[in-house]
Structures are given as C-alpha cells and as structure tokens.
C-alpha positions in Angstrom: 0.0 0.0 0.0 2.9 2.3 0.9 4.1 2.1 -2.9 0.5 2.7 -4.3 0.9 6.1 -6.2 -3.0 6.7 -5.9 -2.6 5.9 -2.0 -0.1 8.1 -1.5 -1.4 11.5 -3.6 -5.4 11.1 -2.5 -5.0 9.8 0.5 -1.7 10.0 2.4 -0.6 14.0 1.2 -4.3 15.2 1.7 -4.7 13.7 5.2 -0.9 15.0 6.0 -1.6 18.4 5.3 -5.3 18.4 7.2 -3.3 16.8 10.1 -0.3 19.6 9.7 -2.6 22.6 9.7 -4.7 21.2 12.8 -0.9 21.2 14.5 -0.2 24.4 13.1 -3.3 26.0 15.0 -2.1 24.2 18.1 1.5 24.9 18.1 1.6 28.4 16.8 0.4 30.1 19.9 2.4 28.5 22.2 6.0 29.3 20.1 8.2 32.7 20.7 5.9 34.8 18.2 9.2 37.0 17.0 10.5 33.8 15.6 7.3 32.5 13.9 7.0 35.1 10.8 10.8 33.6 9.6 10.0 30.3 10.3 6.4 29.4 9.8 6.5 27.9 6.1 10.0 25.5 7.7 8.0 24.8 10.6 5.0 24.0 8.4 7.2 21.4 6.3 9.3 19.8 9.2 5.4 18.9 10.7 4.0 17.9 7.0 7.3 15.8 6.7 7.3 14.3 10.6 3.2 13.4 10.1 4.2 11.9 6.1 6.9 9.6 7.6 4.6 8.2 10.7 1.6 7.7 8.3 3.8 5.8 5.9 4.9 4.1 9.0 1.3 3.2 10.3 0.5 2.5 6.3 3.3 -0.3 6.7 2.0 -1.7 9.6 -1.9 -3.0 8.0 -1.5 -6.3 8.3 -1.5 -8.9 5.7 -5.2 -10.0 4.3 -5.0 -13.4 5.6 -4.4 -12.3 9.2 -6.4 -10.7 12.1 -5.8 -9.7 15.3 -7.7 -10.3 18.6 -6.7 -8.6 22.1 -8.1 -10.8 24.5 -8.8 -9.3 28.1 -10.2 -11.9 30.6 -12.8 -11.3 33.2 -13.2 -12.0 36.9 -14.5 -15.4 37.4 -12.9 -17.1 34.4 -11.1 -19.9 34.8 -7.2 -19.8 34.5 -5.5 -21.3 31.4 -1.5 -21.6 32.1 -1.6 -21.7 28.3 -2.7 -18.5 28.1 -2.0 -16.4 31.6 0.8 -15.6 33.8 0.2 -15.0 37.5 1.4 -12.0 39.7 0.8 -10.9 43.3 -0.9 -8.0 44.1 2.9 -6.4 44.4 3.7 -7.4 40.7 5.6 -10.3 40.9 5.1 -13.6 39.0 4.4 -16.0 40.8 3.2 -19.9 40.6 -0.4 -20.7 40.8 -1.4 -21.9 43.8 -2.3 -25.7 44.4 -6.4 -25.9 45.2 -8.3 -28.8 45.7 -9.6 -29.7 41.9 -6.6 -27.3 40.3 -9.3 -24.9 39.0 -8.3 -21.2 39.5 -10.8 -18.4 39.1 -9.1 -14.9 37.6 -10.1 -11.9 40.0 -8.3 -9.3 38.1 -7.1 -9.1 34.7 -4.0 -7.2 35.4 -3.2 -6.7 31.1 -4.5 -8.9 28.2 -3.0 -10.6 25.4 -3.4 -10.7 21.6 -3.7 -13.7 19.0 -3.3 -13.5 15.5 -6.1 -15.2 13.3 -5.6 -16.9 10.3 -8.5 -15.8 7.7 -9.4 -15.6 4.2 -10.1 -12.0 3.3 -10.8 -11.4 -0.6 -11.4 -7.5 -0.7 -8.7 -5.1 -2.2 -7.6 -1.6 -2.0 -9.8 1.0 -0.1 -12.4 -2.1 0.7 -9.7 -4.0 2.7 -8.7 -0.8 4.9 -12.8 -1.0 5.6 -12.8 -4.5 6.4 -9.5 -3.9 8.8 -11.5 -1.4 10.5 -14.6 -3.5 11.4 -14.4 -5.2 15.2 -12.8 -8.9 14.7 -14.8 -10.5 17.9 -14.8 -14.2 18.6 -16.8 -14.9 21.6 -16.5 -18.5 21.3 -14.0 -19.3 24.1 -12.3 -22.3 21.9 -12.2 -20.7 18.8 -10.9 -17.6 20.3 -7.7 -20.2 21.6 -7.1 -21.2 18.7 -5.4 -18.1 18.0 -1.5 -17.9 17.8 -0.2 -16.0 21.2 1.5 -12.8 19.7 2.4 -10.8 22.3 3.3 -11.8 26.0 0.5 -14.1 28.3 -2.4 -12.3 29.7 -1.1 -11.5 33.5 -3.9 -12.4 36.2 -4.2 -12.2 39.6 -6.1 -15.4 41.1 -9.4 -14.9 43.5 -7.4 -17.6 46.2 -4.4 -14.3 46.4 -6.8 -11.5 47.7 
C-alpha cells in the first residue's frame, strides 16, 4: 500500500496536510511569536514531513489480508488457562499458581490482556480492505478464540485464592 501512487497522492498527502494545519493551530500560539513570521513555512514542512513519515509508517503496519488480530482481556470469574496467563501478586511479581483442591483457578483481576493472530481468508482489495480492517474482529466462542496464535506476552492475572 505504501508504494500505491493513488494511496499516497489522495489519501496520504491530503490527510498530511489536514493533520499539519490542525498542528499548526495548536503549536503556533504557544511558540516565541518573533521567531514564527521567519520560520512558519520550515515549521509547516518539518510537521508535513514528521506526520508523512509516521503515516507511511502506520501505512506499513496493516496487516497482511490473511491475518487478524484479537486482544483478549479476561474477566473475573474465568477460569485460569497456564496456556494463556501468567500469574502475579498483588505487588507485581510472577508467581506460581497456587495448588487448590480440583486445580481450577478463578481470575479476580485481569491485570493486562494478550493478543492472537487469526488466520482468515479475506478477498477484498484496495480501499475495501482498509474497511474491512477497521470492522471489530470479535470471537466470543471461548475455543475458537484459543485457537489463536499468542502474539504478544501471556495475559497477567491475579487469582481470587491471592486477595
């Protein structure tokens, strides 16, 4: 997408410049105002050229049409999965899950959540796959939603049996 000429003249320099002028109106007033007059049009094109290069940068980042992302976050009462959770203390620190009787654990807090990468099959192109990307990717489905590959680091819980 970052090398699409159309994506980068109707879309990218148009949304740049919106983007620059909105940070123009925001940054003017607070700069020395006997230095603005010689330096507005640099200023102006240092921001246009700072927001280009992180849009280009977010443009790189769409992932690929056969993959989604999911950011699981679990809630209190759910049952803890070692595949899936880490364990801390109410101080921070990792810790083992305690031994109960039966070995199920029930998640008080979800401290931070985790994200899994989907496998799907996505046919549209161009503008219509930036629409699709944008649309919630939900899976309620508790063993669908594990069937996810793990992407980032395990969802850190604190257990009911620590409080």
């Amino acid at each position: 997408m970052i090398n699409d000429k159309g994506f980068k003249d109707h879309i990218l320099k148009p949304h740049c410049e919106d983007v620059r002028d909105e940070l123009m109106k925001i940054l003017i007033p607070l700069m020395d105002q006997s230095k603005i007059e010689d330096n507005r049009k640099n200023i102006g094109s240092q921001a246009y050229f700072m927001l280009e290069h992180a849009f280009d940068l977010r443009a790189s980042c769409i992932p690929s049409p056969t993959e989604r992302f999911e950011i699981v976050h679990y809630r209190p009462g759910d049952l803890f999965n070692a595949e899936t959770m880490r364990v801390e203390n109410i101080h921070g620190q990792e810790v083992n899950p305690p031994d109960v009787a039966g070995g199920e654990h029930r998640i008080k807090i979800c401290v931070h959540g985790l994200m899994l990468a989907h496998q799907v099959e996505e046919t549209a192109r161009g503008i219509e796959f930036l629409k699709v990307m944008g649309q919630p990717f939900l899976e309620s489905d508790q063993e669908v939603m594990l069937k996810g590959r793990i992407v980032s680091e395990k969802a850190c819980v604190i257990l009911e049996t620590q409080i």
